[in-house]
N, C-alpha and C positions, 0 to 999 in steps of 0.2 A: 574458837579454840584459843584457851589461853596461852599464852608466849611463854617461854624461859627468858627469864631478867636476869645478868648478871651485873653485879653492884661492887662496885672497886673500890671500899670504904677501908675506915681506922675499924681499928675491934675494941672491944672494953676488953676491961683487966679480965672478966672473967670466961672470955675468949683468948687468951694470951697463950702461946706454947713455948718451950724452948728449945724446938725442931727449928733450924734456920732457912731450913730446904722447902719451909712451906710461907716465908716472905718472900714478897719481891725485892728487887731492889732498893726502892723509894724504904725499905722496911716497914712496908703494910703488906698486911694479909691478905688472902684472894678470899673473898667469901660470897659463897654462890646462893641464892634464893630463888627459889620457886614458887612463888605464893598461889595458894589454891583461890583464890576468888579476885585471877588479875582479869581485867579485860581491855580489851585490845582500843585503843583510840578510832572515832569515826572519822574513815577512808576518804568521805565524801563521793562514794558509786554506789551508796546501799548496802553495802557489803565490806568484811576485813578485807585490806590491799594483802595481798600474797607475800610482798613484800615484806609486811610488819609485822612478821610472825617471831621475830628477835628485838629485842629491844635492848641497848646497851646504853648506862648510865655513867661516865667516867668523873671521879671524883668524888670527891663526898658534896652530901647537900645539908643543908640546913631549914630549919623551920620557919627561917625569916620569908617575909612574901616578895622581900625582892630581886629574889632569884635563888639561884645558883651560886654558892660561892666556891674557890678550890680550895682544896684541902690542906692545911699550916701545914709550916714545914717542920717534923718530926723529930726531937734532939737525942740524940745517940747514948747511950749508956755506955759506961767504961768497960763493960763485961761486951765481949765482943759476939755472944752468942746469945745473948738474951736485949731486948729492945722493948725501952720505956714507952708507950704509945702515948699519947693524948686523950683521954675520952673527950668521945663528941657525944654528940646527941645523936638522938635514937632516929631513922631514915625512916620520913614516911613519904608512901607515893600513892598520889591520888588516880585511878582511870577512871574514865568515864564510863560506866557499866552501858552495857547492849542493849540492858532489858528497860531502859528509861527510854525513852523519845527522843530523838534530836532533831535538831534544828539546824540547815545547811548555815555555815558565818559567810558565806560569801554570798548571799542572797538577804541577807540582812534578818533572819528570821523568817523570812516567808516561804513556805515549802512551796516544793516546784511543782509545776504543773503539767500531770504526765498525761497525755492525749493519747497514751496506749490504754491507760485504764479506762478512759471515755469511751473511745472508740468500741473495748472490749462491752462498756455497760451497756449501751447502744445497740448492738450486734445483737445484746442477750436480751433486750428490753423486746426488741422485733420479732426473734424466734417464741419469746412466749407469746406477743401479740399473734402470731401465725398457728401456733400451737391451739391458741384459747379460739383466734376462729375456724379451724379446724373442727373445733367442738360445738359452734353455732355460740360461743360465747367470746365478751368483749369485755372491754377493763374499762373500769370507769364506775361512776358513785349517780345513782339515776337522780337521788338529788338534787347533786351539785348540777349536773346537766339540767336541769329543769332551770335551777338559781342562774348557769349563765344564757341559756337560752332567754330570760328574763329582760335580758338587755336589748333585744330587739323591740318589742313594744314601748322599751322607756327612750329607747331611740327615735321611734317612728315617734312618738309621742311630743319630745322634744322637738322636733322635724317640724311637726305640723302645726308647732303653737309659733313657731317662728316666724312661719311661713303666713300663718291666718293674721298677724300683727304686721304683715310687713306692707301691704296697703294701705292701712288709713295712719302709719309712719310715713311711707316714703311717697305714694300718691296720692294726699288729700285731696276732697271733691271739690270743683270749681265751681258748681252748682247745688244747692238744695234735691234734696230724694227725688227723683221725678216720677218714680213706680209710683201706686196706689197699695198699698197693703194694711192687713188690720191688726187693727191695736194685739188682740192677742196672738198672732201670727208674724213677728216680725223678721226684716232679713236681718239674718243669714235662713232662718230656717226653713223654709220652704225651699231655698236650693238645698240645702243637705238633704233635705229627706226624696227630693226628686231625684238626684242623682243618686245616691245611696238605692233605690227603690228601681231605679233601671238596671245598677251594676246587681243588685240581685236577682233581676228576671234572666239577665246575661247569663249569670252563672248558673242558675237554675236548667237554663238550658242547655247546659255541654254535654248533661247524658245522652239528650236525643241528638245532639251532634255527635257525638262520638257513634253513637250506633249508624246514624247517613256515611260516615265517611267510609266507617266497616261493611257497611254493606256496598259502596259506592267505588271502593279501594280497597279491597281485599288483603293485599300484597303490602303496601304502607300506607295506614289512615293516617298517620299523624299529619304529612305534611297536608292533605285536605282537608281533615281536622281545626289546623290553625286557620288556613285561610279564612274558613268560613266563622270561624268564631272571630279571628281578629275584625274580618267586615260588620259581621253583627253588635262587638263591640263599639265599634267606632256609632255605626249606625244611632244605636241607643246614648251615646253620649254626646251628641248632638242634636237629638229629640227633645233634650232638656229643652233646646232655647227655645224653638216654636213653642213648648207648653208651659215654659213661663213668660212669655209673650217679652222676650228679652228683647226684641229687635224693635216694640212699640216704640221706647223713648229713645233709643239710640242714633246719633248721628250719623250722617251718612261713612262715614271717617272716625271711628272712634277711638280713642287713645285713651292713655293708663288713665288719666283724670276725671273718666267721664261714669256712671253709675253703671254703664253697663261692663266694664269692667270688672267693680266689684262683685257683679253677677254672676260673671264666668269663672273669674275666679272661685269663688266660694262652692260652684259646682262643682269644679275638677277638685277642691278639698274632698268633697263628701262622696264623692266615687272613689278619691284616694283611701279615704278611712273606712267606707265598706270594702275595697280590695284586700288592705292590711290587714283589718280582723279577719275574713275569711283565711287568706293570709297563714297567718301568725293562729288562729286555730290549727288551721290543716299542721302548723311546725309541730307544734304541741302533742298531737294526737300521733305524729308518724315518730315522733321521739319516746310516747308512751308506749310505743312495739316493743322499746328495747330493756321494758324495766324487769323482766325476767329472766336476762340474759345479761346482765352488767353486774363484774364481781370485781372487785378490789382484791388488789394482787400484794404482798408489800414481803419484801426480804429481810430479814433478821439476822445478824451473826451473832450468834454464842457458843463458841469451839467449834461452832459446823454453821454449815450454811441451813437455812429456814427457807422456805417458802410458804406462805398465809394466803390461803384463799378465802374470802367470804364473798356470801350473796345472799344480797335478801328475797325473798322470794314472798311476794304476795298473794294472797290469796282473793276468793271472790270477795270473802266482806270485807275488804281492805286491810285486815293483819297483817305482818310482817313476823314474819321469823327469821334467825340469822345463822347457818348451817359455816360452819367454820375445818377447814382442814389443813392441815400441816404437814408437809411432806420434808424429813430428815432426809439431808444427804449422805453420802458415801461419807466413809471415816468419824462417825460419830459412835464411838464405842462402848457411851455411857448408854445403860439401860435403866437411869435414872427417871423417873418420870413418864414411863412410856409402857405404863399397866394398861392404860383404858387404851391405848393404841391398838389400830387390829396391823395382824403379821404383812396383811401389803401392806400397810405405809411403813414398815422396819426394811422391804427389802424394794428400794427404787422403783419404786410405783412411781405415774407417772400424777404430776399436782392436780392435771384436770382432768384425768382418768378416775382420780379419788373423789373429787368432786362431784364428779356429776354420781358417782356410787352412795355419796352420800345424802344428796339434793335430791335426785332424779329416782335411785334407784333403792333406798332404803337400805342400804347393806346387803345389797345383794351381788357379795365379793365374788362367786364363783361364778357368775355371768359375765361381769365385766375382766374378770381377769381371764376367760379361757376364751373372749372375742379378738379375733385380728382383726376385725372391721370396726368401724367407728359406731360408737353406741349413739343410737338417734336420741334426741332430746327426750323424748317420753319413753324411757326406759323404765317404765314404772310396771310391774307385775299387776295387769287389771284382773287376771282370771283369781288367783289368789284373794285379792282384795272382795271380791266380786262373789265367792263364796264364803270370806266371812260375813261381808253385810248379810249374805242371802241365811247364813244360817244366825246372825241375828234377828232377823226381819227388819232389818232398817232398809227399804226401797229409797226410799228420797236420796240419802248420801250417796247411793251410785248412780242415781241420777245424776246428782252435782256435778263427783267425778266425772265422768262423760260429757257435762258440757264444760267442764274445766278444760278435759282434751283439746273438744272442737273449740274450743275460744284460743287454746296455744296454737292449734295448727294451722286457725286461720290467722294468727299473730304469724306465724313463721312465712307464710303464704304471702301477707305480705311486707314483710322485710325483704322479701326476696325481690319483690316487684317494685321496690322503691330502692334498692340497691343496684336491680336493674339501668331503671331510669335514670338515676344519679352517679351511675358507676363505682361510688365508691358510700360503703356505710351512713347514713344522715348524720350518725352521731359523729364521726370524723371528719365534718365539713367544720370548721371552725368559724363560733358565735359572730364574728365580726364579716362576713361575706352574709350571715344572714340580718346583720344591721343595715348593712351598704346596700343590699338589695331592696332592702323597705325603702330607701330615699331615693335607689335613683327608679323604684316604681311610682316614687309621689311626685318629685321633679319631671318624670316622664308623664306621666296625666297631664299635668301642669303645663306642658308645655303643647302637647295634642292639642287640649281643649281650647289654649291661645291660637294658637295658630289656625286652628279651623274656623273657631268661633269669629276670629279675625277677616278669613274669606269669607264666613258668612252672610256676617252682619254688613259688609261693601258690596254683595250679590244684589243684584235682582230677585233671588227668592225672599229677603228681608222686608221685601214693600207690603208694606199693610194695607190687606186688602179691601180694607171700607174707604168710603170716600175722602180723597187726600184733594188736601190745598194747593194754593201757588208752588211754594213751599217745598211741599212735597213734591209737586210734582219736579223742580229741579232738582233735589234730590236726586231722583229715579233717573234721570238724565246721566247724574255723575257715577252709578254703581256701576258696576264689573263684573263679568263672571270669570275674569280668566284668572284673579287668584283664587277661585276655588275650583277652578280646571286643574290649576296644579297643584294646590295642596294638599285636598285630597289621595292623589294617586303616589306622590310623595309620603302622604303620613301613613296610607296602609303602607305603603312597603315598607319602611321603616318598623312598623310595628310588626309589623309580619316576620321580618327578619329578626328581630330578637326576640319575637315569641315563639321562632322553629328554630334558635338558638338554645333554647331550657326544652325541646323536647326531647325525648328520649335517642332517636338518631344521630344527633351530635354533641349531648351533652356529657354522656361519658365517652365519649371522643378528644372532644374541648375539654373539658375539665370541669370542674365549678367555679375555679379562682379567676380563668380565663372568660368564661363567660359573664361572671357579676363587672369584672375589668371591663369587658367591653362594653357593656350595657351603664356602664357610668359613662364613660364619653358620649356615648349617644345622646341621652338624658342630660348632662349639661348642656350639650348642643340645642336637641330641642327645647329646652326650658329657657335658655338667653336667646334664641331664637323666636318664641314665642314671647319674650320681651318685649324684644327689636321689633317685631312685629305689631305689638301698641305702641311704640314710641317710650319706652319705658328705658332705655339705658343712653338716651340723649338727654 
């Protein structure tokens, strides 16, 4: 609201009267201005101060930029009722208009930072995430998901060349090869592929474990489940060393310098890297459930608020199409632009109501606008559909159709069972807990198969059993069985516990941050543990 200015100036001659009743004393005029295009100076609250809604200018001013000067003193004419004035120059005042932008001066130019508006964006960012899965849909670009899920294999990858370099750096051998192996079979390869080749029959076999514990423990298979797999793991990844006959050249005592360490080592690699890939497959595939359910959300102002839904929606031969909808807000008056628009999106439909009417449903506005219950994802008219093929005679396409269905519903089927499991969406576990987890599963091998291999190879089960020398035979004198009395029963439970830590019973309980957190402490431990245990960090 613009102010009344009044301005206590000299007048020109052609302002002059010779009514004396309308000077003041000083003999100058009152002369009042109103100017239509005044605006009020910024307050610094956002707003005009209540305050400044008068503004009073006393004296005259001048052009000069160094202020304000007062106004000369005025010399009297000999006519007692008429006064000579002075002309001055013409008063101009500058405001700083509203409709420009400003800048606080006591912040030095940098606007402030209001945490009411955050807080507000935030509030609204969660209600439409709860809104969207409401609808069985989620925000987010299945791309981009794909591109940062990427960084787990270039992780693990990175991991494991570190790791395979860090022997014949930091423990060169003190001896010559003492295996036998053939030219065209050299190590490492025959451990990778041994290990690798057990960690597959392992996993090969969890269906029929899974179905022993269902039948065995009706009420909760998981925790029987792991047991039996974590034993059967171990089991098999200590089979390696009998059948690479690891313990033939090893001393009774073996440490990081000796060849049978390079052995064990490069096994726990290669059970590490067939873990991973199975692994980082299985990520892959549980993140491909969500690529027909992931729409990109984004807000526009232009005199009204916008909302932009898109989603691509793939088909079986892999096309993509991109269905787009636009929900105007309250107070957008202009019916500018808004011919191909249908009548719900002019009167506050809701953004993912329209969406799935437009995705899911083909335009079928009088279904989804006259449902109070939530429209299920295949909202799609098959009986419709289903008699135009029929009266085209095209049979194949509603075949397709139909398995399009069963392929979404068994996609829905399970998202549910891996949101189960995980408590909360796969796609909302953030990329870097599934980096951390690739390492401390590779450092955790790493350190099982030290440590075992370690009891092992000092056991009485190590003595080779064709005929031995002097030699040999003190040897057999100095082995032990009691660190693998205890390592053993130590390394299952260990494993045990943080493999019934990622089952379904406590991990959406624990959380997923909490459980990669704790499974990294473990994994350092065993892994400098499984050091310590060759002699490797003295």
């Amino acid at each position: 609201m613009a102010g009344k200015v009044v301005v206590f100036g000299s007048v020109t001659d052609a302002d002059q009267s010779h009514d004396p009743s309308k000077f003041n004393v000083n003999g100058q005029r009152a002369v009042s201005h109103t100017p239509s295009n005044l605006n009020l100076p910024y307050s610094g609250f956002g707003a005009s101060s209540p305050f400044a809604s008068y503004t009073y200018t006393y004296g005259s001013t001048s052009t000069d930029p160094r202020g304000v000067s007062s106004s000369p003193r005025l010399p009297r004419s000999d006519s007692g009722t008429v006064l000579n004035v002075v002309p001055e120059d013409r008063i101009m005042m500058e405001f700083p208009s509203t409709e420009q932008a400003r800048t606080p001066l006591y912040t030095g130019g940098i606007p402030l930072h209001d945490e009411d508006d955050e807080s507000d964006s935030e509030e609204e960012e969660r209600e439409l995430d709860e809104e969207l899965e409401e609808h069985g849909l989620y925000r987010g670009s299945y791309r981009r998901l794909m591109l940062l899920y990427t960084l787990t294999p270039l992780t693990f990858l990175v991991f494991f060349t570190a790791l395979a370099l860090l022997p014949p750096l930091a423990y060169p051998l003190s001896q010559s090869w003492p295996y036998p192996t053939a030219p065209y079979f050299p190590h490492p390869i025959p451990e990778l592929l041994a290990s690798s080749a057990l960690f597959s029959l392992s996993h090969l076999l969890r269906t029929p474990l899974t179905a022993l514990a269902a039948l065995l423990l009706p009420s909760s298979p998981s925790p029987l489940f792991t047991a039996l797999h974590t034993l059967l793991a171990l089991f098999f990844q200590q089979s390696a060393l009998p059948l690479l006959l690891v313990a033939q050249h090893a001393p009774p005592h073996p440490r990081t310098r000796d060849a049978a360490f390079r052995r064990v080592w490069w096994l726990a690699l290669g059970w590490a890297a067939a873990e991973a890939v199975a692994a980082i497959a299985q990520g892959y595939a549980a993140r491909a459930l969500y690529r027909d359910v992931l729409v990109s959300v984004r807000r526009t102002h232009n005199h009204s608020t916008e909302t932009d839904v898109e989603a691509d929606a793939c088909g079986r031969s892999g096309g993509q199409h991109k269905s787009e909808t636009r929900a105007m807000g309250p107070g957008n008056g202009s019916e500018e632009g808004q011919g191909s628009r249908s009548p719900e999106r002019r009167h506050g439909r809701s953004t993912v109501e329209m969406f799935e009417q437009e995705v899911f449903s083909e335009g079928d506005a009088e279904e989804v606008a006259g449902a109070d219950e939530r429209q299920p994802l295949l909202s799609v008219n098959i009986n419709r559909k289903k008699s135009a093929h029929a009266q085209n005679g095209n049979g194949s396409e509603i075949k397709m159709q139909v398995e399009d269905e069963l392929d979404t519903l068994i996609a829905v089927r399970a998202r549910e069972e891996l949101e189960e499991a995980y408590g909360v969406p796969i796609i909302r576990i953030p990329v870097f807990l599934s980096c951390l987890q690739r390492i401390n599963a590779l450092l955790f091998t790493l350190g099982i198969y030290l440590l075992l291999a370690q009891a092992y190879l000092r056991s009485t089960l190590a003595t080779p059993i064709s005929p031995r020398s002097q030699d040999q035979e003190q040897d057999q004198e100095r082995r032990t069985n009691l660190l693998l009395a205890l390592a053993v029963p130590l390394c299952v439970l260990v494993h045990y516990a943080l493999a019934l830590l990622q089952t379904p019973p406590l991990l959406p309980r624990v959380g997923a941050p909490a459980a990669v957190y704790s499974a990294s402490l473990v994994s350092l431990g065993v892994f400098f543990g499984g050091l310590a245990a060759w002699e490797g960090l003295s």
